[in-house]
C-alpha positions, 0 to 999 in steps of 0.5 A: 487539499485537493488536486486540479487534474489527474495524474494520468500516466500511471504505471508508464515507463517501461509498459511500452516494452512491457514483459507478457503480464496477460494473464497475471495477477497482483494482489493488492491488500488494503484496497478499499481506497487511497494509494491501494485503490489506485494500486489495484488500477494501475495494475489493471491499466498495466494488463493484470487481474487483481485481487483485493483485499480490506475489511470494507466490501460495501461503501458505509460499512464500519468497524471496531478500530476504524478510522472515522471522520470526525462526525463519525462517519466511515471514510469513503471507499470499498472493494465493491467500487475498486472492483468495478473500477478493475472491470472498466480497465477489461480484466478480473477482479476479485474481492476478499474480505481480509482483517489484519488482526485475525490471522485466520482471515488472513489465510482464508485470503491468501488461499482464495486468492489462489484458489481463485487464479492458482498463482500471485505473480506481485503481492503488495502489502500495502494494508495497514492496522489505522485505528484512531489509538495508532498515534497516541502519545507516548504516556497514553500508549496502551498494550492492547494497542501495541498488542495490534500494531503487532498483528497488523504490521508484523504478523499480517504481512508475515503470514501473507507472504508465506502463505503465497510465497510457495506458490510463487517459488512453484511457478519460477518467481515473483514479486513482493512490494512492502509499503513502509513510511518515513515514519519507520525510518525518521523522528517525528517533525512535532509531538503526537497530536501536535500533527507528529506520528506517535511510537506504535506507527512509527515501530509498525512501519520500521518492522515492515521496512526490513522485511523486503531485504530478507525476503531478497537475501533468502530468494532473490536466487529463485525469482523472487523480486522483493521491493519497499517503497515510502510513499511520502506524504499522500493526500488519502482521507486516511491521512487526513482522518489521522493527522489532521490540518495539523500535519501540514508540517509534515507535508512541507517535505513533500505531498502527492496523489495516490496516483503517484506511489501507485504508478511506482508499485506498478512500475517496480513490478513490471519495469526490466530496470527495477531489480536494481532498486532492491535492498533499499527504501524507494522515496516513491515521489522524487523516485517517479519524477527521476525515473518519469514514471508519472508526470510533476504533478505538484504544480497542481497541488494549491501553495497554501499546503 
């Protein structure tokens, strides 16, 4: 499914009034493609410098436990080509090789980051563990794959946040943005492999759910801003590469550009009203047409999704 026109007024809103963001920086994991990709633009177009992370730096390089198409092809996408779409919008990129599952490539990340700009002014844990064993059915489920999901949507984003957090504490504040998903919230429309989501996603994204509260409730009187955001159903080769066609059944509740959860991500870091929107999970699309964040973008999706 691809889409007619862009959605061309990202991170809108409230940038008319915007907060002095020169000079600040988001740092954007799992930004070699889809909603990341369009999450480092956004905040470059909003006026910040970015830091990316993925394991892909170069386009064609592949990975254990990568998400492959089905000839088994690596997906498009890298840092190398967020960054230089980063340098187009005027400002800085900075790209970092970071896996979820080595926890110690987590901290080298984290401390190049700051090393690199001495401060994080929005984190946006948005990088997720996707390899191909991530939605097995329930009787195939193995340890070592449970064993991941842990490492890449627990203690990655754990580890990452507390390593930046002190920074951000020292320079009066700031902004966390955990990327969560339906299926952290809800059952499944149809059984795994029938186009369904199986247990480990499922419980990955639960964990990530809870962690912006806590971050809020132990913080929120020091600055720090604390966000999770559901991007719906988004047309990213990811998703494809995960579910198929047959999860067009999934897609009837909705199905946007990563174009839109972009716009949102950006808009909760730099809009006066967003504090407001703590302490719940935001449905990033019906959420960026209340707020008119991003123009409707559906009367460009085809009627045959």
């Amino acid at each position: 499914m691809e889409r007619k026109e862009p959605v061309t007024r990202l991170c809108a809103g409230n940038i008319s009034e915007e907060r002095d963001v020169m000079n600040k920086v988001a740092f954007i994991t799992g930004a070699s493609r889809g909603i990341g990709r369009e999450a480092a633009i956004a905040f470059a177009r909003a006026g910040f410098d970015v830091a990316i992370s993925a394991r892909t730096l170069e386009e064609g390089e592949s990975h254990a436990h990568a998400l492959t198409h089905a000839d088994g092809r690596p997906l498009a996408g890298s840092l190398a080509s967020t960054a230089g779409a980063i340098r187009e919008m005027g400002r800085e990129a900075f790209a970092v090789r970071m896996d979820l599952l080595d926890e110690q490539s987590v901290r080298a990340a984290a401390a190049a980051v700051l090393a690199r700009f001495g401060r994080v002014d929005v984190l946006v844990n948005n990088a997720i563990y996707q390899g191909s064993d991530l939605n097995l059915p329930f009787m195939s489920l193995g340890i070592d794959t449970l064993q991941r999901v842990f490492q890449g949507y627990v203690m990655a984003p754990v580890v990452l946040t507390q390593c930046l957090l002190p920074a951000m504490l020292a320079q009066g504040g700031g902004t966390v943005i955990n990327v969560s998903s339906g299926a952290g919230e809800s059952d499944p429309p149809v059984a795994a492999g029938k186009g369904g989501w199986g247990y480990a996603y499922g419980a990955g994204k639960a964990a990530v759910s809870r962690l912006s509260g806590v971050l809020a409730a132990e913080f929120g009187d020091q600055g720090i801003l604390a966000y999770t955001i559901n991007p719906g159903v988004v047309t990213t080769e990811a998703l494809r590469a995960t579910i198929g066609e047959k999860g067009v059944l999934a897609m009837r509740k909705g199905v946007a550009p990563p174009e839109v959860p972009a716009a949102v991500l950006c808009w909760l870091a730099t809009s006066p009203e967003a504090p407001a929107f703590q302490r719940r999970t935001i449905q990033a699309q019906p959420f960026a047409l209340e707020q008119g964040i991003v123009p409707d973008w559906r009367a460009t999706i085809p009627a045959s999704v």
